[in-house]
C-alpha positions as CSV (number, residue, x, y, z in Angstrom):
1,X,0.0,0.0,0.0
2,X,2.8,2.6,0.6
3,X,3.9,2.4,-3.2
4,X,0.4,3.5,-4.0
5,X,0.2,6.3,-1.6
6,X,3.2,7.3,-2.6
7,X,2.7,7.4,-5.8
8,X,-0.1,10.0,-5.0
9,X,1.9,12.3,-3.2
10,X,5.2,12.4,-4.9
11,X,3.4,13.1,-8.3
12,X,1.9,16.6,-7.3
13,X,5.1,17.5,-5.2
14,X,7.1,16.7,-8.5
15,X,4.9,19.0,-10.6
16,X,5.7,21.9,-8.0
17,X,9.7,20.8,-7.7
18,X,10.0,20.9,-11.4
19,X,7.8,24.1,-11.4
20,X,10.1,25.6,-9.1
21,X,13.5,24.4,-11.2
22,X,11.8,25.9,-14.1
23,X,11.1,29.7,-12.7
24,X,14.8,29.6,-11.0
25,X,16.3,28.8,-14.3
26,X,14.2,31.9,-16.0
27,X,15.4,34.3,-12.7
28,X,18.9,33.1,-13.4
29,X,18.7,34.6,-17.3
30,X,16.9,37.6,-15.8
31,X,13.4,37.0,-17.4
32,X,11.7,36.8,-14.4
33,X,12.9,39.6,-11.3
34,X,11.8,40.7,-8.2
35,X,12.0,37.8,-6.4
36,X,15.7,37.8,-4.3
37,X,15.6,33.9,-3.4
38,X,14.7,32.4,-6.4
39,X,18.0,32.4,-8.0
40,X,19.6,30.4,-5.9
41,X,17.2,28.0,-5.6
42,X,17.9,26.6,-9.4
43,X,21.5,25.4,-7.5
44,X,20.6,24.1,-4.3
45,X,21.3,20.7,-3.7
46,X,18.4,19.7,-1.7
47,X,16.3,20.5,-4.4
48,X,17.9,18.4,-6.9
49,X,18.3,15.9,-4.0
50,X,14.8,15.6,-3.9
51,X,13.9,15.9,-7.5
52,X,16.2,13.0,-8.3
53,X,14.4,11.0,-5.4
54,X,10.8,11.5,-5.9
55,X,11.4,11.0,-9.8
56,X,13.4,7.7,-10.0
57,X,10.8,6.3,-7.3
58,X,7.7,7.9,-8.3
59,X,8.8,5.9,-11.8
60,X,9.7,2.8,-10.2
61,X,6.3,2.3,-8.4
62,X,4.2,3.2,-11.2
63,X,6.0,0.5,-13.0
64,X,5.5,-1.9,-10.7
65,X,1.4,-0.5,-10.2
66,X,1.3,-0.7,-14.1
67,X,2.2,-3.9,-14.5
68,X,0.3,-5.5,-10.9
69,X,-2.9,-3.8,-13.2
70,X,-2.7,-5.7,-16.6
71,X,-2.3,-8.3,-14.3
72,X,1.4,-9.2,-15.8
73,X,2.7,-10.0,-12.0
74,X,0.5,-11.4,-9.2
75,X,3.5,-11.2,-6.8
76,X,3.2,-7.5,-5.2
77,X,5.4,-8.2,-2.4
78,X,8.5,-9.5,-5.0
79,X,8.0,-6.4,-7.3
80,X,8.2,-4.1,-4.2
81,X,11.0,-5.5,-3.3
82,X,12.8,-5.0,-6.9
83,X,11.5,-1.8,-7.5
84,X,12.8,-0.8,-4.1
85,X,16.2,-2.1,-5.4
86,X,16.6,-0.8,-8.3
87,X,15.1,2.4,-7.0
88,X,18.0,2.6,-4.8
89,X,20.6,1.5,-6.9
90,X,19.4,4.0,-9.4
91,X,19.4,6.3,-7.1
92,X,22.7,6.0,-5.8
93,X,24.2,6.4,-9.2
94,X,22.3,9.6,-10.2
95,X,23.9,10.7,-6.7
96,X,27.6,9.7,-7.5
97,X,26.9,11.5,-11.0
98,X,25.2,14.5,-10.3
99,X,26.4,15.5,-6.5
Protein backbone atom coordinates (compact mmCIF):
# COMPACT_ATOMS: atom_id res chain seq x y z
CA UNK A 1 0.00 0.00 0.00
CA UNK A 2 2.79 2.57 0.64
CA UNK A 3 3.93 2.38 -3.15
CA UNK A 4 0.44 3.45 -3.95
CA UNK A 5 0.15 6.28 -1.65
CA UNK A 6 3.25 7.29 -2.56
CA UNK A 7 2.72 7.40 -5.82
CA UNK A 8 -0.07 10.02 -4.98
CA UNK A 9 1.90 12.33 -3.20
CA UNK A 10 5.18 12.43 -4.89
CA UNK A 11 3.37 13.15 -8.30
CA UNK A 12 1.94 16.57 -7.27
CA UNK A 13 5.06 17.50 -5.15
CA UNK A 14 7.08 16.72 -8.50
CA UNK A 15 4.92 18.98 -10.56
CA UNK A 16 5.75 21.93 -8.01
CA UNK A 17 9.65 20.78 -7.70
CA UNK A 18 10.02 20.86 -11.43
CA UNK A 19 7.84 24.09 -11.37
CA UNK A 20 10.06 25.56 -9.07
CA UNK A 21 13.53 24.38 -11.20
CA UNK A 22 11.76 25.93 -14.08
CA UNK A 23 11.08 29.69 -12.71
CA UNK A 24 14.76 29.57 -11.01
CA UNK A 25 16.30 28.78 -14.28
CA UNK A 26 14.23 31.86 -16.05
CA UNK A 27 15.41 34.35 -12.72
CA UNK A 28 18.90 33.10 -13.40
CA UNK A 29 18.65 34.56 -17.26
CA UNK A 30 16.86 37.56 -15.79
CA UNK A 31 13.35 37.02 -17.44
CA UNK A 32 11.71 36.85 -14.38
CA UNK A 33 12.93 39.60 -11.27
CA UNK A 34 11.77 40.71 -8.21
CA UNK A 35 12.03 37.79 -6.36
CA UNK A 36 15.73 37.81 -4.29
CA UNK A 37 15.64 33.94 -3.37
CA UNK A 38 14.67 32.35 -6.41
CA UNK A 39 17.99 32.38 -7.97
CA UNK A 40 19.60 30.43 -5.91
CA UNK A 41 17.25 27.97 -5.58
CA UNK A 42 17.93 26.56 -9.37
CA UNK A 43 21.52 25.44 -7.53
CA UNK A 44 20.60 24.11 -4.27
CA UNK A 45 21.31 20.66 -3.75
CA UNK A 46 18.44 19.71 -1.74
CA UNK A 47 16.30 20.51 -4.44
CA UNK A 48 17.88 18.37 -6.89
CA UNK A 49 18.27 15.92 -3.95
CA UNK A 50 14.81 15.63 -3.87
CA UNK A 51 13.94 15.90 -7.53
CA UNK A 52 16.23 13.01 -8.26
CA UNK A 53 14.35 10.96 -5.38
CA UNK A 54 10.79 11.55 -5.88
CA UNK A 55 11.40 11.04 -9.77
CA UNK A 56 13.41 7.72 -10.05
CA UNK A 57 10.77 6.25 -7.29
CA UNK A 58 7.69 7.87 -8.31
CA UNK A 59 8.76 5.92 -11.78
CA UNK A 60 9.74 2.80 -10.18
CA UNK A 61 6.31 2.35 -8.35
CA UNK A 62 4.17 3.24 -11.23
CA UNK A 63 5.97 0.48 -12.99
CA UNK A 64 5.48 -1.91 -10.75
CA UNK A 65 1.45 -0.50 -10.19
CA UNK A 66 1.26 -0.65 -14.12
CA UNK A 67 2.20 -3.93 -14.53
CA UNK A 68 0.31 -5.48 -10.85
CA UNK A 69 -2.92 -3.80 -13.20
CA UNK A 70 -2.68 -5.68 -16.62
CA UNK A 71 -2.25 -8.29 -14.34
CA UNK A 72 1.36 -9.18 -15.80
CA UNK A 73 2.70 -9.96 -11.97
CA UNK A 74 0.49 -11.42 -9.21
CA UNK A 75 3.53 -11.24 -6.75
CA UNK A 76 3.25 -7.49 -5.22
CA UNK A 77 5.35 -8.20 -2.44
CA UNK A 78 8.51 -9.53 -4.98
CA UNK A 79 7.97 -6.39 -7.28
CA UNK A 80 8.18 -4.14 -4.24
CA UNK A 81 11.04 -5.45 -3.35
CA UNK A 82 12.75 -4.97 -6.89
CA UNK A 83 11.45 -1.78 -7.49
CA UNK A 84 12.77 -0.82 -4.12
CA UNK A 85 16.17 -2.11 -5.35
CA UNK A 86 16.59 -0.84 -8.33
CA UNK A 87 15.15 2.35 -7.04
CA UNK A 88 18.00 2.61 -4.85
CA UNK A 89 20.57 1.53 -6.89
CA UNK A 90 19.43 4.05 -9.42
CA UNK A 91 19.37 6.33 -7.10
CA UNK A 92 22.66 6.03 -5.75
CA UNK A 93 24.19 6.35 -9.19
CA UNK A 94 22.27 9.57 -10.17
CA UNK A 95 23.93 10.74 -6.69
CA UNK A 96 27.59 9.65 -7.48
CA UNK A 97 26.90 11.48 -10.97
CA UNK A 98 25.16 14.52 -10.25
CA UNK A 99 26.37 15.45 -6.54
Amino acid sequence: MFPYYFIRFSGPLLLILVGLKILSGYSLTGKITGILWLPGLHENRTLDFLLILLFIFHAFYGLRLFLMDIGMMRREKLLFWISTFLGVGLFVLGYVFFF
